[in-house]
N, C-alpha and C positions, 0 to 999 in steps of 0.2 A: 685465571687468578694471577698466572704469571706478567700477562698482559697489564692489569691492573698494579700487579705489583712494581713496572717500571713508571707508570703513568703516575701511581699515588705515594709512591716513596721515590721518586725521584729527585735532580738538584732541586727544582722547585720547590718539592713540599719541606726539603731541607731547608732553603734559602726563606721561606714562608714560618717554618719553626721558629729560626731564629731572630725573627721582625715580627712575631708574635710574644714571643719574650722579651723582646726586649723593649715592645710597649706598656707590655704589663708594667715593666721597673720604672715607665716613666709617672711623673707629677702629673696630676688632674690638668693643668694650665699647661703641660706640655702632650697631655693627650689632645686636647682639644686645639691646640695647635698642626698638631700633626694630622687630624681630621681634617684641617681647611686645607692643608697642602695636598692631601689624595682627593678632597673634593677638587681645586684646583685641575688638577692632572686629569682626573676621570672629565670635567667638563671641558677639557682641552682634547681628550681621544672623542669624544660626542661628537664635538664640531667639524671632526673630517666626516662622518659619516654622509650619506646623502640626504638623510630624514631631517639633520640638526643643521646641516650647513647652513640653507635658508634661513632659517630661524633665528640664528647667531651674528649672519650676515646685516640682521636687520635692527640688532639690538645694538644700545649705546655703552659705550666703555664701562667694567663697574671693578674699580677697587679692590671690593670687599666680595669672594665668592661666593658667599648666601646669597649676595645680594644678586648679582646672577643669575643664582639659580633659581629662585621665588621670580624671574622675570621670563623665567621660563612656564609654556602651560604643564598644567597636569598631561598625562599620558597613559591612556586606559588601555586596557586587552584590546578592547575589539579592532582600535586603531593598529597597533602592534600583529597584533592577526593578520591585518591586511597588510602592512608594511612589513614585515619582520626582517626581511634581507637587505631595506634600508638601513637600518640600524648596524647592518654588521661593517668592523674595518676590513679588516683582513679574510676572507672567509676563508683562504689556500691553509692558516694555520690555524685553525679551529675543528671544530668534532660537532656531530650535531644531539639536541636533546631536545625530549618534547615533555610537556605539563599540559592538564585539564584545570588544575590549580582548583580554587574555591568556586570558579562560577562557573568551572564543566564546560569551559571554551577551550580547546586542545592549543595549544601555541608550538609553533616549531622555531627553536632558541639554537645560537652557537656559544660555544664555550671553549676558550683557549686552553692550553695545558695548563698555565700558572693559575689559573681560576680553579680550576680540579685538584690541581696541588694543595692550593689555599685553602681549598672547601675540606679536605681531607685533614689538615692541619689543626685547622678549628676545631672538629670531631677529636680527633687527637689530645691537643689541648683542655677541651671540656671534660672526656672524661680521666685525664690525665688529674683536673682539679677537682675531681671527685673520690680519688684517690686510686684508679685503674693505672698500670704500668702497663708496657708492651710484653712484659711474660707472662701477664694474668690472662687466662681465658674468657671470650665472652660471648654468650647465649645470644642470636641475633633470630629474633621474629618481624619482620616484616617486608613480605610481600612479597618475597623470592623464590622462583622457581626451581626450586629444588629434587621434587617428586611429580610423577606423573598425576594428576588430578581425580584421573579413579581410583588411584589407590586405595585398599581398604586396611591393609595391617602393614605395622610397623616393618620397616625404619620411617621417617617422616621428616625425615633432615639429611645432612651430610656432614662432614668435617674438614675443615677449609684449615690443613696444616702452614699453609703461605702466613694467615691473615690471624693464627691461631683463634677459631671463630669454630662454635658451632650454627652452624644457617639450618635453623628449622622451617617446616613452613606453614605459614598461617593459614593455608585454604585449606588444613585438614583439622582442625579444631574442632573439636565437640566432644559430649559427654561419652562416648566410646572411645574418646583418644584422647581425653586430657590428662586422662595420669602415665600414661606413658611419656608423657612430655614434663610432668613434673619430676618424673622418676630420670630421666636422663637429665635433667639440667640437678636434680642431686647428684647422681652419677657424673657428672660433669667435674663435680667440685668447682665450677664456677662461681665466682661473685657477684658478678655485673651482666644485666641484660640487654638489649636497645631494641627495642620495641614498637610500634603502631601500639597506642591505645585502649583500641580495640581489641587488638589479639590479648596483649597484659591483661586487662579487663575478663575477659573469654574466661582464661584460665584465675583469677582472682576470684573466680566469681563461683568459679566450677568445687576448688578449694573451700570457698565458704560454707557452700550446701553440703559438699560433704566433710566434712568435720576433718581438713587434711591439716596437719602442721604446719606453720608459717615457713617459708624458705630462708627465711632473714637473709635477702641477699643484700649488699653491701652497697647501689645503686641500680636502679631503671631509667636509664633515658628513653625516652617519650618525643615523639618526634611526630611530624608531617601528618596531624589530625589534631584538632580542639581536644585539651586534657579535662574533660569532666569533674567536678569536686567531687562526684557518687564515684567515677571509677579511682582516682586518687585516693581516695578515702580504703576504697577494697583493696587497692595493687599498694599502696604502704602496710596494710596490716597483714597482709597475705605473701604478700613477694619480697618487698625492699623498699627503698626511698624513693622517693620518683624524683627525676629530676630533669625538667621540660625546656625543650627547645624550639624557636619557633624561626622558621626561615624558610624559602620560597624555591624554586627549580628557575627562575629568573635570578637568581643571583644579586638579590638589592638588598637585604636586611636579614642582619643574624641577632638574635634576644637568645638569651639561655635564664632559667630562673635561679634565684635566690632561697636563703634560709626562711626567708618568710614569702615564699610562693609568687613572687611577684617577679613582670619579665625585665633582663635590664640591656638596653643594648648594647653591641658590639660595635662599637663609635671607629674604629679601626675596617670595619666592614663595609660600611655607609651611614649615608644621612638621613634620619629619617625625619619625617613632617605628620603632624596628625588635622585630617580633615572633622570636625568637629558634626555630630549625628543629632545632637543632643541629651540631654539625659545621660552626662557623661560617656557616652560613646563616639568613640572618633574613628573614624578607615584610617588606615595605616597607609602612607602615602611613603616611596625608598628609592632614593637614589643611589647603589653599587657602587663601590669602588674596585672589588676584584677582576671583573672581567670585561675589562678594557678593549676587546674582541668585537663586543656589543653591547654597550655602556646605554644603559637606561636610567633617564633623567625624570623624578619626580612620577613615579610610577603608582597608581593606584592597583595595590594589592589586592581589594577587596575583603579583605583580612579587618576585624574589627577590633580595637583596643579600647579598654575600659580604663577610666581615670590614669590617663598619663601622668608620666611627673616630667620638670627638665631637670637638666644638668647640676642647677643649685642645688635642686631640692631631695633631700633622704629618701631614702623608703626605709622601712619598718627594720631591714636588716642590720641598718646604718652607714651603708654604700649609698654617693650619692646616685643621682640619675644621670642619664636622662633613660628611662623605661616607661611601663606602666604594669599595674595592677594584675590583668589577665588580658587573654586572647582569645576571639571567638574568629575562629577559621573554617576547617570543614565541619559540615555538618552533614552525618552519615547514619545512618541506620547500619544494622548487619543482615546481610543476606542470607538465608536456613535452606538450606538443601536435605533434597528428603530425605537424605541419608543421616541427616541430625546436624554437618556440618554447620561451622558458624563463622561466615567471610567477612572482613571488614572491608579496607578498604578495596575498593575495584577501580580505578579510575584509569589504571593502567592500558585497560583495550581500548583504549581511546588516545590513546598515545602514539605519534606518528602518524594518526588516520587525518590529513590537511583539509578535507573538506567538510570538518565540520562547525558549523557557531555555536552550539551549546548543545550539550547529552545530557540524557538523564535515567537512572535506572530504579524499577519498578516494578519489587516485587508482590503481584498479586497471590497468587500460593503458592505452594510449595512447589508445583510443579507447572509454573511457569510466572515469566518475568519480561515485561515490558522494559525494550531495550528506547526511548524517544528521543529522536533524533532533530535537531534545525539545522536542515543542512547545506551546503552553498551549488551554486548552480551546477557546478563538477560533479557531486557526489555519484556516486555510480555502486551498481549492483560489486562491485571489485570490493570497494569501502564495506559494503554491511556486510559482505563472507568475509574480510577480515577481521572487522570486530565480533562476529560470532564465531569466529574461530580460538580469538586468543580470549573470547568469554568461557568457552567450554575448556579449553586448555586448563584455566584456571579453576575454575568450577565442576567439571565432569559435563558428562553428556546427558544426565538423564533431567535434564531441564529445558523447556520449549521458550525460544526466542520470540517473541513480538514485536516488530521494528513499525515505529508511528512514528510518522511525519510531521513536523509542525512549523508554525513559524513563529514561537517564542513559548520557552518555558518560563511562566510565573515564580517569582520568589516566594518567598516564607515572609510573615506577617514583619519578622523583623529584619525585612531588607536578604537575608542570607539567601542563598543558593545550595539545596539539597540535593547531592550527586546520586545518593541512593535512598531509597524510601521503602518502607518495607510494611505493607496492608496487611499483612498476615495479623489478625489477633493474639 
């Protein structure tokens, strides 16, 4: 925590505070001004790289920095996968991180310290404008190792006096342990949550069936999974507001939503482009400005947006755009362990593991789950004890691994990519 507290409160994330306010005080015509000059600059760190040099090399003068960028191609995972350490500048002053992201392609990414400052900043800020201060405490579910995985009784969290945070943790959720978890975030006296989805959900849900008192807490931020209208609907009656953020471990596009539920970008973050699906659906296509390290240009997120709007045009709240309506990104089942537990996301043991092109997890019953694997000509017996190691870490041990071979996992009728799938009736 201390480690993180130089890293995330550092000059940066100071210097990053106050270039984050002091956008905010600017005029719509001087935000979008100041958009083309980080566009600018971010496609001027691209072009040292080794991936973009050529590319740039061969392109004609352009004025106008859209105009640039749009003469630049799209850039997908799998390319990215294969190049990744093209794309970096500097790599002596960078930290490494990895994402499975929506299409369950593991990526290994560098990230600068001002990029981590900035990202931290942004958090900061959003729930700063939901009304959270830095002396208020706050309820954090997801996805941190906190507890050993077999754990059966309480505690099921810890308390992170640094970051004034309680960190619970989401892979002991179920109907034996959900009110202990509703009982310490009363006992908390906390107002604000930041949550997976899914976990929120868990416990909304568990609260409903049994006739428990609403929490009324004061915000839920919702983050890093598809926000459901079924779960949205139980985690504001049940828990608090919900208030959704959508953004990527690639570092190319930040959306937070609105009073009227719809996403709006962070024009200060990047650029974003929407690729058109039809039937009002468009991929979410984002070119980064924070982290100049490894500047990724027109990036296909894979991430789905429903009826964008631009910059002209209103949304419902009366802020204009440029956003859209919703966001369909992961799409996940929850994994049930026979001990009743209820896990959301997993995408995590697949993190860092470089030889793989896409995973996918599949639970057949209760006591056991198809780990499927595409995986590249490296991959080695090292790779599947690792991810069956930080599977049961997270999970327990009393669940049998299946590891299947393939050479491409099938999407979902509408185009998506399910990381976890759960056959159990």
């Amino acid at each position: 925590m201390l480690a993180k507290l130089i890293i995330k409160r550092s000059f940066w994330f100071n210097k990053s505070m106050r270039e984050i306010e002091a956008f905010k005080k600017m005029s719509f015509d001087e935000q979008r001004a100041r958009q083309l000059i980080l566009l600018e600059k971010t496609l001027r760190a691209a072009a040292k790289t080794k991936f973009y040099s050529d590319i740039f090399s061969k392109l004609p003068k352009f004025e106008n920095p859209i105009e640039l960028l749009k003469s630049i191609p799209y850039l997908d995972k799998e390319t990215l996968r294969k190049n990744s350490e093209k794309f970096v500048v500097n790599p002596s002053f960078t930290v490494p991180a990895h994402t499975s992201g929506t299409t369950g392609t593991p990526l290994k990414l560098r990230r600068d310290i001002r990029s981590i400052a900035y990202e931290q900043a942004n958090f900061f800020e959003w729930y700063r404008s939901k009304g959270w201060n830095p002396e208020d405490a706050m309820i954090e579910l997801r996805g941190d190792m906190v507890v050993p995985a077999n754990r059966k009784n309480p505690p099921f969290g810890i308390r992170d006096f640094i970051f004034k945070k309680y960190v619970l943790s989401s892979y002991h959720l179920s109907d034996k342990t959900c009110e202990w978890y509703i009982e310490k975030i009363k006992k908390s006296k906390a107002k604000f949550l930041s949550a997976y989805p899914s976990s929120a959900y868990i416990l909304a849900d568990f609260m409903k069936r049994n006739n428990i008192e609403p929490l009324g807490l004061t915000a839920v931020f919702l983050a890093s999974e598809t926000i459901y209208d079924y779960q949205k609907y139980l985690i504001e009656k049940f828990i608090g507001t919900v208030c959704g953020q959508y953004g990527n471990a690639e570092r190319v596009v930040w959306m937070t939503t609105c009073s009227a539920g719809s996403y709006h970008e962070n024009v200060n973050y990047g650029f974003t482009e929407y690729i058109p699906l039809g039937d009002n659906y468009y991929e979410i296509v984002a070119t980064g400005f924070i982290n100049k390290s490894m500047p990724l240009l027109r990036y296909k997120t894979g991430d789905v947006a429903i009826d964008p709007f631009g910059r002209n045009e209103k949304c419902e709240c009366g802020c204009n755009g440029p956003g859209c309506k919703n966001i369909i990104g992961r799409i996940d089942d929850v994994l049930i362990t026979p001990d009743g537990r209820k896990i959301g996301r997993l995408d995590h043991i697949f993190k860092g593991i470089e030889n793989i092109i896409a995973a996918q997890i599949i639970q057949h019953d209760f006591d056991n789950v198809e780990i499927k694997i595409v995986p590249t000509e490296s991959f080695s017996t090292n790779d599947e004890k690792n991810i069956s190691e930080k599977f049961h870490l997270r999970v327990g041990d009393n669940i049998n691994l299946i590891f299947n071979y393939v050479n491409d996992i099938p999407r979902s009728k509408n185009g998506k990519f399910r990381a976890v799938i759960n056959l159990i009736k």
